[in-house]
C-alpha positions in Angstrom: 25.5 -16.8 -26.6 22.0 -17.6 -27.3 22.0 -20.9 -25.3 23.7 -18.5 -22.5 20.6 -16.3 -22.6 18.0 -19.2 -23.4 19.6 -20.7 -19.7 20.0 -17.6 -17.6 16.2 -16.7 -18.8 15.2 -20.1 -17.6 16.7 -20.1 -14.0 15.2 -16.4 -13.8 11.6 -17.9 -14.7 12.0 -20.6 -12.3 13.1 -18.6 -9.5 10.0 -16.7 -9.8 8.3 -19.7 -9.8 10.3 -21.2 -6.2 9.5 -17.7 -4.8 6.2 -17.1 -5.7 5.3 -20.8 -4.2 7.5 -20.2 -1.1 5.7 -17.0 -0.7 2.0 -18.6 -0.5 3.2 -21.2 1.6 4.3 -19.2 4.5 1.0 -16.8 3.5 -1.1 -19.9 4.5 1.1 -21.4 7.2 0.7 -17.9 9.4 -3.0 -18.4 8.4 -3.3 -21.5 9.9 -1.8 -20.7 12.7 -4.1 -16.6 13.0 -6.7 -19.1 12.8 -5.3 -21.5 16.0 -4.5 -18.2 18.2 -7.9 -16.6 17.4 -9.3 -20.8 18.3 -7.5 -20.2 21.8 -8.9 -15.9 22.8 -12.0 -17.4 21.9 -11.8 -20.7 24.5 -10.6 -18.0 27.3 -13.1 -15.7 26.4 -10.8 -13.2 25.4 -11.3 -10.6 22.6 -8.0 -9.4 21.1 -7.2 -6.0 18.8 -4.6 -6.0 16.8 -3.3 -2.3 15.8 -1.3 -1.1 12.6 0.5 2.0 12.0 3.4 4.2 11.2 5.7 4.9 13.4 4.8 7.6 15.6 1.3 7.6 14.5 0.1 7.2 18.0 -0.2 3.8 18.5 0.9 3.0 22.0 -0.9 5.9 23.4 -3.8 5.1 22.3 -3.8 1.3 23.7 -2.8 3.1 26.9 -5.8 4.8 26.9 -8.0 2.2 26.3 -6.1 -0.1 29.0 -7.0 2.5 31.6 -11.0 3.1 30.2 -11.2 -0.5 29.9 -9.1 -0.9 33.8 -11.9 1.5 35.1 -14.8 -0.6 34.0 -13.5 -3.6 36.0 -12.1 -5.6 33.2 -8.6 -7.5 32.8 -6.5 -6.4 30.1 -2.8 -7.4 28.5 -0.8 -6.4 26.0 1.5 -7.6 23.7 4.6 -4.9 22.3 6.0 -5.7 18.8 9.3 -3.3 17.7 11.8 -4.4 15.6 14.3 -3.5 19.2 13.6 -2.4 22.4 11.2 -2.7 24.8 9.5 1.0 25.3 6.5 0.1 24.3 6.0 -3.2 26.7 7.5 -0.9 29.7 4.8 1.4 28.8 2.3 -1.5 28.8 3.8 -2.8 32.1 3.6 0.6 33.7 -0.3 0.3 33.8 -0.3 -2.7 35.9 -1.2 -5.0 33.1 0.1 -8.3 31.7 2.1 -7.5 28.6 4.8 -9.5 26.9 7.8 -7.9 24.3 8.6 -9.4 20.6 11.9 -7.9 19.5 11.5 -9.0 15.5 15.2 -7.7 14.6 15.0 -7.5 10.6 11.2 -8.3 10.0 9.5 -5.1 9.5 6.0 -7.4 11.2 4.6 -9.6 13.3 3.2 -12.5 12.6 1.3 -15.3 14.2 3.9 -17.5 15.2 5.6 -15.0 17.1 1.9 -14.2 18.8 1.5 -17.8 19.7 4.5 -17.7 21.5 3.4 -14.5 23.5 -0.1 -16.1 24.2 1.8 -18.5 25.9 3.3 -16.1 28.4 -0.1 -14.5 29.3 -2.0 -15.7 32.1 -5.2 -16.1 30.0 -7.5 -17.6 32.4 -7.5 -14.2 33.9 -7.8 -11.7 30.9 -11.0 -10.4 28.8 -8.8 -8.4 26.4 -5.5 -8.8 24.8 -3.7 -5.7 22.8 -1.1 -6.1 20.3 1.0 -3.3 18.9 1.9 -4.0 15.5 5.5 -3.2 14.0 5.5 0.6 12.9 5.1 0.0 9.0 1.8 0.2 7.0 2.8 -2.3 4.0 4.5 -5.6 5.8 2.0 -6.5 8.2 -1.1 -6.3 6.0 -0.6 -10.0 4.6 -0.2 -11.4 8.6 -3.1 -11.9 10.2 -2.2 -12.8 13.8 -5.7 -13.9 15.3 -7.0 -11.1 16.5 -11.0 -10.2 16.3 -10.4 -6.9 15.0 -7.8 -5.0 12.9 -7.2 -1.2 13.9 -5.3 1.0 11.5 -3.9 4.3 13.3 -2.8 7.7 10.9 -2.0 10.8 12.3 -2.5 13.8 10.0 0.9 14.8 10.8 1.8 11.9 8.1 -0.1 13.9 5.5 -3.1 13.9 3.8 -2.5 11.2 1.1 -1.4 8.5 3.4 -4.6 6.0 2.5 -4.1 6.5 -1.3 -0.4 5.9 -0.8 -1.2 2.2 1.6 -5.0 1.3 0.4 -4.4 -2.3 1.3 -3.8 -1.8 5.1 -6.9 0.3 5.2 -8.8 -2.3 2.9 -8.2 -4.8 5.4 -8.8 -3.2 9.0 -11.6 -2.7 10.5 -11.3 -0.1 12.4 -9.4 3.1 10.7 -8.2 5.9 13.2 -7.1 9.3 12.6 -5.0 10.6 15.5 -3.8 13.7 16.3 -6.4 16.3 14.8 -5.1 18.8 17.0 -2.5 19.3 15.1 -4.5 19.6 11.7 -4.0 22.9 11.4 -0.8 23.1 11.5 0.0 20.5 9.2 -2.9 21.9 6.9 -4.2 18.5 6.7 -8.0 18.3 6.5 -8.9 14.7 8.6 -12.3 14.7 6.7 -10.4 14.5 3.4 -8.4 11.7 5.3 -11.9 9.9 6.2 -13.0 10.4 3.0 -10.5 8.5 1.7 -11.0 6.2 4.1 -14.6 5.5 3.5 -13.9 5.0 -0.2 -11.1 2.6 0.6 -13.2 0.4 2.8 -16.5 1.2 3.1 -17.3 -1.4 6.0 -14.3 -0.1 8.0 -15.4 2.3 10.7 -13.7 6.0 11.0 -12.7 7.2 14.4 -11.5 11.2 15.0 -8.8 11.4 17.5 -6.5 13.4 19.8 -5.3 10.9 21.5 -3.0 13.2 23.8 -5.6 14.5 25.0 -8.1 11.6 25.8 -10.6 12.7 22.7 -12.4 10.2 20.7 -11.6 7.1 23.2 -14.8 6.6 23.7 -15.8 6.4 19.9 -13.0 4.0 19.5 -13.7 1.7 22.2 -17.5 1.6 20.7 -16.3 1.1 17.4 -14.6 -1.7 19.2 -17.5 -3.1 20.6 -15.9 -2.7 24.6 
């Protein structure tokens, strides 16, 4: 029995092991290849967002909006739809007369930057300044996959609550830009979004806090100039 043990404990300890080593491989490979994609924007003179969030938090919307600010000012944007199904979200992008490309991802819960090269590929990026990419709806899985994008935007609505950066500090420890969406409905939800940027702040205190209602058009501007557009 004790040899029994002695063995099974051995295999468990080296499976560890396998996984642990399988899982910083494919950590660095999707590095390596953030790194190429971000290589490529920058040769086309393209800067690229890439935005995080629950689902429902507001995401799509709020690229919408910036499409259209950004459309208004003259420059050429496209847009790039992850979902684990579907295509909403790209028929959304499409609908604003933009280049946009659909990743179905079927049982990953994120994108990575494998499945972003492959999408770059599709765009017509001679004749963009911006690209957009919408992020799986999850606020743990994507966090370790950078996909080469200049800046990371993380989107919350207070409908979610007001513990949701305590509950996922790493996906607001590593954005850049954090955006609480939705404030019209603060009240309702008793959720204070100053609490929510307090957190925030004290999560990341280089990441920059953006107020939203997104339905109604408010705080675009502050986002696109935390952007830098």
């Amino acid at each position: 029995m004790d040899k029994v043990l002695i063995s099974q404990v051995g295999f468990s300890t080296m499976h560890k092991v396998v996984t642990v080593d399988m899982e910083k491989d494919i950590l660095s490979a999707n590095r390596k290849l953030a790194d190429q994609n971000q290589a490529l924007l920058d040769e086309h003179g393209i800067r690229a967002f890439d935005f995080l969030g629950a689902i429902g938090s507001g995401k799509t919307l709020i690229i919408e909006r910036l499409i259209d600010k950004l459309k208004g000012d003259g420059k050429r944007c496209a847009a790039i739809a992850g979902d684990v199904a579907g295509d909403d979200d790209y028929r959304r992008f499409s609908a604003h007369g933009v280049a946009a490309e659909n990743i179905s991802t079927g049982k990953e819960c994120h994108l990575d930057a494998h499945m972003v090269d492959h999408a770059l590929e599709r765009l017509p990026l001679d004749d963009l300044d911006y690209v957009f990419v919408e992020n799986v709806g999850n606020l743990v899985c994507p966090v370790d996959f950078p996909l080469g994008s200049h800046k990371r935007v993380v989107v919350i609505s207070v409908t979610e609550g007001d513990d949701m950066v305590r509950k996922h500090p790493a996906i607001f420890a590593f954005s850049d830009v954090v955006v609480i969406n939705k404030v019209d409905l603060a009240d309702a939800m008793e959720v204070d979004p100053d609490s929510l940027a307090t957190d925030a702040r004290r999560t990341n205190p280089n990441a920059k806090v953006v107020i939203m209602n997104a339905r109604q058009g408010k705080g675009i501007d502050d986002l696109a100039e935390a952007l830098g557009l």
